[in-house]
VEXTILUM-766661 format. One line per 2 residues: number of its first residue (from 0); for each residue z, y, x of N, C-alpha, C, CB. Coordinates in Angstrom, 2 decimals, padded with zeros to 5 digits, always signed. Atoms other than C-alpha are relative to their C-alpha. Glycine has a CB too. Example, Ala and Ser with C-alpha at 12.3 -4.5 7.8 and 13.67 -1.06 7.14 Angstrom:
0> +000.00 -001.19 +000.89 +007.80 -004.50 +012.30 +000.00 +001.20 +000.90 +001.25 +000.03 -000.99 ~ -000.06 -001.19 -000.82 +007.14 -001.06 +013.67 +000.73 +001.09 -000.77 -001.42 +000.46 +000.41
***
This chain:
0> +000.71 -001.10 +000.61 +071.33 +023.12 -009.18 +000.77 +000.54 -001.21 -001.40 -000.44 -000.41 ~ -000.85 -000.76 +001.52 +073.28 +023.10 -012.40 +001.74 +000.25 +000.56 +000.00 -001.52 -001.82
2> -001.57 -000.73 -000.46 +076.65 +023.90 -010.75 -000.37 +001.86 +000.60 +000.84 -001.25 +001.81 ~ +000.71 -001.02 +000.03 +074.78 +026.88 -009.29 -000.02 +000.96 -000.72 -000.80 -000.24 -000.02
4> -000.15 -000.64 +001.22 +073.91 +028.01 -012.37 +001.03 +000.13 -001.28 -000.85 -000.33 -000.37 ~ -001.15 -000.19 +000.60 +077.13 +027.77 -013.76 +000.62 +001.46 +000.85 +000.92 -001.48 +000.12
6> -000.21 -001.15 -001.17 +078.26 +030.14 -010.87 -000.19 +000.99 -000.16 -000.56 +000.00 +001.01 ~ +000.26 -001.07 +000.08 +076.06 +032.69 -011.30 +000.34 +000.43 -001.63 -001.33 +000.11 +000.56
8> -000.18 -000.91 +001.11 +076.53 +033.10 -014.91 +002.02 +000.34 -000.58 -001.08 -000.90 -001.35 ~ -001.35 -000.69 -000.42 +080.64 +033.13 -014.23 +000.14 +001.35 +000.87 +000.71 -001.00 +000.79
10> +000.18 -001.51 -000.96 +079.72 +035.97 -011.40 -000.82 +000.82 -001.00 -000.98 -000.15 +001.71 ~ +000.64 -000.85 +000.88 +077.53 +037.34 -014.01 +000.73 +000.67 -001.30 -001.07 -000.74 -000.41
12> -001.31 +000.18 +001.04 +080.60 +037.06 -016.73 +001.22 +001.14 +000.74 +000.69 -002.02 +000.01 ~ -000.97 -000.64 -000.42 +082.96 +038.19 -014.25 -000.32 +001.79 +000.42 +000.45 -000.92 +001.15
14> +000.67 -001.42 +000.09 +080.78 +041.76 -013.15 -000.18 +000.51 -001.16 -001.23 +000.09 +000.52 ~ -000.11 -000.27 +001.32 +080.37 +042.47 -016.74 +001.53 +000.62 -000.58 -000.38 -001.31 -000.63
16> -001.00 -000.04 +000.50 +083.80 +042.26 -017.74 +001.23 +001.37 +000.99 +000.32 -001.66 -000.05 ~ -000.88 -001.25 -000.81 +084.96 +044.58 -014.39 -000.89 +001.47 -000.58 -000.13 -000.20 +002.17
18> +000.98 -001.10 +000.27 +082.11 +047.25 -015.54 +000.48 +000.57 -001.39 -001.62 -000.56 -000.04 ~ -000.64 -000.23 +001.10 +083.86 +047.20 -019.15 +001.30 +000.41 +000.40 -000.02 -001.07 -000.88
20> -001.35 -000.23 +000.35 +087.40 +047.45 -018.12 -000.34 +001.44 +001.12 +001.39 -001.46 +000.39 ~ +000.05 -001.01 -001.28 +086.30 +050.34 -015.16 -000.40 +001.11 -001.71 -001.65 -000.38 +001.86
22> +000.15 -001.23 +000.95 +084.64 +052.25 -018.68 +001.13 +000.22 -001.39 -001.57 -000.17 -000.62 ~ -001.02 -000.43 +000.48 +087.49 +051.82 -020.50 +000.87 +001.00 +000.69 +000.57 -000.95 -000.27
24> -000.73 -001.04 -000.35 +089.85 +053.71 -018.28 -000.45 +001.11 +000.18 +000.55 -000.18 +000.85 ~ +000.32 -002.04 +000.09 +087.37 +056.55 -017.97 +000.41 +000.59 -001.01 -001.56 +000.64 -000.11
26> +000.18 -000.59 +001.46 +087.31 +056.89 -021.54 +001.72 +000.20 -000.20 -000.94 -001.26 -001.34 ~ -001.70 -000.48 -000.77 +091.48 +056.93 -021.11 +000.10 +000.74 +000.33 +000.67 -000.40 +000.97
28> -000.06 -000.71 -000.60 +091.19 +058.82 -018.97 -000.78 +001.50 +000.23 +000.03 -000.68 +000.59 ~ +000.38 -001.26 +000.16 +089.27 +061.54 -020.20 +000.89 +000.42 -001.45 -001.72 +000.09 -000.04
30> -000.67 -000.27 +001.17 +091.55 +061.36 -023.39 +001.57 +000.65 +000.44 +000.05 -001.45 -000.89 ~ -001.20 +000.22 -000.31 +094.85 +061.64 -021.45 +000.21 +001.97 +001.09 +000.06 -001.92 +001.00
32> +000.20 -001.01 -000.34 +095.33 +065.46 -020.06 +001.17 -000.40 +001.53 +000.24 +001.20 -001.28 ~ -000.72 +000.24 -001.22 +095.79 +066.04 -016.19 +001.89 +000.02 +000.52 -000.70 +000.99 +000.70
34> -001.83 -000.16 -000.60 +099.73 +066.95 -016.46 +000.71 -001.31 -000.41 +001.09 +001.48 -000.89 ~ -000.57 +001.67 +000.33 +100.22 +063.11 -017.62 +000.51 -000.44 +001.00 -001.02 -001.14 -000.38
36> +000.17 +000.51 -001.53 +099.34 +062.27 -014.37 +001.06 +000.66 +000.63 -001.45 +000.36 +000.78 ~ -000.66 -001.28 -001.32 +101.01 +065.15 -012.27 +001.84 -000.12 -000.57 -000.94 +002.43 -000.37
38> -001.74 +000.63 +000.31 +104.70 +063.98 -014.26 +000.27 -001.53 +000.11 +000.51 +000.31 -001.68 ~ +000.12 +001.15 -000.19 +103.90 +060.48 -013.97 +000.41 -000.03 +001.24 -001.13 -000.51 -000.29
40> +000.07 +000.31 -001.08 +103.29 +061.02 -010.35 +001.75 +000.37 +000.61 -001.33 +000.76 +000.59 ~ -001.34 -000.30 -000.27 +106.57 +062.78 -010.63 +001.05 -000.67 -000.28 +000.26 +000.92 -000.40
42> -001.25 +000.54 +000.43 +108.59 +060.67 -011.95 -000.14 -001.64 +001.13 +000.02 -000.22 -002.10 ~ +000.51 +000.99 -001.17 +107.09 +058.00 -009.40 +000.79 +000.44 +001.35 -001.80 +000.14 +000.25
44> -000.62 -000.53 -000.96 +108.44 +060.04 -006.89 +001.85 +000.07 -000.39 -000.81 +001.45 +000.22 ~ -001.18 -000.30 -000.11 +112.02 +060.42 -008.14 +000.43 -001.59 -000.01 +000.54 +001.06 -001.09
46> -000.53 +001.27 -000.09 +112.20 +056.68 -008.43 +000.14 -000.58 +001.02 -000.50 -000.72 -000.59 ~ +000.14 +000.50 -001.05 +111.28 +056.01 -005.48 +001.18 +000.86 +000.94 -001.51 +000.05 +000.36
48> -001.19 -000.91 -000.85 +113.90 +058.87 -003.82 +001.47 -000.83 -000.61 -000.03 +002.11 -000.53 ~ -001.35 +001.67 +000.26 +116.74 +056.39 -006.22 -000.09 -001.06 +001.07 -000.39 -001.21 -001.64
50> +000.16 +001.66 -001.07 +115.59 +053.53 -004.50 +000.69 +000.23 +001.45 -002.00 -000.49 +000.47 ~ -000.42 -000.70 -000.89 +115.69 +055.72 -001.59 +001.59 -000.42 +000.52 -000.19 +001.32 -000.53
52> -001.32 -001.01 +000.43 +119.35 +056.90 -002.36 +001.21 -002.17 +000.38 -000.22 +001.14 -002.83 ~ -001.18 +001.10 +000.42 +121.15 +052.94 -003.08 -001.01 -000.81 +001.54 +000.03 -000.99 -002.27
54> -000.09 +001.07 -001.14 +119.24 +051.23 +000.23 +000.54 +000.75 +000.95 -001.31 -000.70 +000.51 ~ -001.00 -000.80 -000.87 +120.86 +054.16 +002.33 +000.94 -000.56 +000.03 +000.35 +001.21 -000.30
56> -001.10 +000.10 +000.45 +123.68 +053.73 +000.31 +000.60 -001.43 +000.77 -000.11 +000.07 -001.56 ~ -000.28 +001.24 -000.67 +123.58 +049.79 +001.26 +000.28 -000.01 +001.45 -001.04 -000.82 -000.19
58> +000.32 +000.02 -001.19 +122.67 +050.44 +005.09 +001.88 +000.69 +000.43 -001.68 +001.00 +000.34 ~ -001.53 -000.74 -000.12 +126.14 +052.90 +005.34 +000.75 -001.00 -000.54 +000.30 +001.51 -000.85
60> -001.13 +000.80 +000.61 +128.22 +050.36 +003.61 -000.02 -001.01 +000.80 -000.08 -000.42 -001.46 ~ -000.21 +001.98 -000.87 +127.31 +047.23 +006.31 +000.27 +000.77 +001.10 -001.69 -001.56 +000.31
62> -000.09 -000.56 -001.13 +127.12 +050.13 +009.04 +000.22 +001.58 +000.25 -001.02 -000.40 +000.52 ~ -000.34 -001.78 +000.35 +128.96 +053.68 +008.27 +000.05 +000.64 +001.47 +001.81 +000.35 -000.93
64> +000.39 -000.86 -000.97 +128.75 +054.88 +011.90 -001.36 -000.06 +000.08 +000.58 -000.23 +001.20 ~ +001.44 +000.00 -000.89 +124.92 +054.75 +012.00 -000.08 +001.30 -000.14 -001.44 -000.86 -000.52
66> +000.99 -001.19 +000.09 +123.12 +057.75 +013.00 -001.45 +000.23 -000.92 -000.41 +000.10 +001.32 ~ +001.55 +000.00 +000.79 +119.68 +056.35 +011.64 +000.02 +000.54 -001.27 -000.64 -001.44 -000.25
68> +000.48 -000.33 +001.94 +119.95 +056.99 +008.00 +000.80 +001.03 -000.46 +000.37 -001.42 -001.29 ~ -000.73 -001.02 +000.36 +120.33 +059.93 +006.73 +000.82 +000.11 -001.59 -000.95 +001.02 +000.20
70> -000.89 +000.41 +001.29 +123.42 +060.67 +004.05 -000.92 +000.06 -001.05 +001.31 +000.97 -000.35 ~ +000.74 -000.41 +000.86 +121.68 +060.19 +000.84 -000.12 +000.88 -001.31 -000.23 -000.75 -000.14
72> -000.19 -000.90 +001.09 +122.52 +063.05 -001.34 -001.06 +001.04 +001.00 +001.86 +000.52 -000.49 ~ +000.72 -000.62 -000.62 +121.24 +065.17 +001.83 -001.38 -000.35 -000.13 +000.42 -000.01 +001.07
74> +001.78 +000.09 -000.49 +117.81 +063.40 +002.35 -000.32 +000.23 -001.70 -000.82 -002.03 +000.93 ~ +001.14 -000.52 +001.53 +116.84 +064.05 -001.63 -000.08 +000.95 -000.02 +000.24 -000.16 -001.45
76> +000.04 -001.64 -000.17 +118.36 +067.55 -001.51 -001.41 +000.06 +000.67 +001.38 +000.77 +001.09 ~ +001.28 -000.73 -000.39 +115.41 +068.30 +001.41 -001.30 -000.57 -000.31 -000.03 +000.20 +001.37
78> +001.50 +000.21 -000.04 +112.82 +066.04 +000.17 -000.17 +000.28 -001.42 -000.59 -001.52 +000.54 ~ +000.60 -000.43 +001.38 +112.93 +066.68 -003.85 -000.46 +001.29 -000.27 +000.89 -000.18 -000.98
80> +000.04 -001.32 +000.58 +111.11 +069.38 -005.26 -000.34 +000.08 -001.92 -001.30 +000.77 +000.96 ~ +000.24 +000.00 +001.43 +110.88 +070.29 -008.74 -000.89 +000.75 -000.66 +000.96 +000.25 -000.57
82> +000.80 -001.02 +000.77 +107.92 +071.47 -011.10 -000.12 +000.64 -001.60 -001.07 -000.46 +000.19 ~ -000.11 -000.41 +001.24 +108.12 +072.80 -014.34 -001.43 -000.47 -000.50 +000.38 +001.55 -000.12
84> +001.03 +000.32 +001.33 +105.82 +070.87 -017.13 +000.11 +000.54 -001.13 -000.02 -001.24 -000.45 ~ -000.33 -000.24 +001.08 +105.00 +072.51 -020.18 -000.59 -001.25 -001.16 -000.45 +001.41 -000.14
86> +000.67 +000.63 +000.84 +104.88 +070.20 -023.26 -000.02 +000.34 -001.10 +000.19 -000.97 -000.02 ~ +000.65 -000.18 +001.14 +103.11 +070.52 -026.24 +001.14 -000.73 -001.47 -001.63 -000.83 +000.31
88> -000.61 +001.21 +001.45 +105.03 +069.30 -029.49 +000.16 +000.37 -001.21 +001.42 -000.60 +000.09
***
């Protein structure tokens, strides 16, 4: 019975503590203006087109006749696009 009730007031501890950290990031997140995000997401994206760029790079260097992978200066050329952020300062 008393292990039980240890239980529930850890599950009761632990719901608490997700309900606090969920109203923290609103409150973040109503402080933080949407183009944070929308360059964040951008810069998420160009890291990931690097990454991209050097496992190509790897794949051509163990196997320079492949067809599969495309050169990687080409595949960023057609998949990057670029947006203009204005910032405040």
């Amino acid at each position: 019975m008393e292990e039980q009730q240890s239980l529930s007031r850890v599950q009761e501890f632990t719901g608490h503590m997700k309900q606090a950290g969920k109203s923290v990031l609103k409150q973040w997140g109503s402080l933080i203006p949407k183009e944070f995000w929308a360059y964040g997401q951008d810069a998420t994206r160009e890291m990931l087109l690097a990454m991209r760029t050097a496992v190509d790079g790897a794949i051509n260097a163990i196997d320079p006749e492949s067809e599969n992978v495309p050169k990687s200066a080409e595949a960023t050329k057609k998949t990057r696009s670029k947006r203009k952020i204005d910032i405040e300062g």
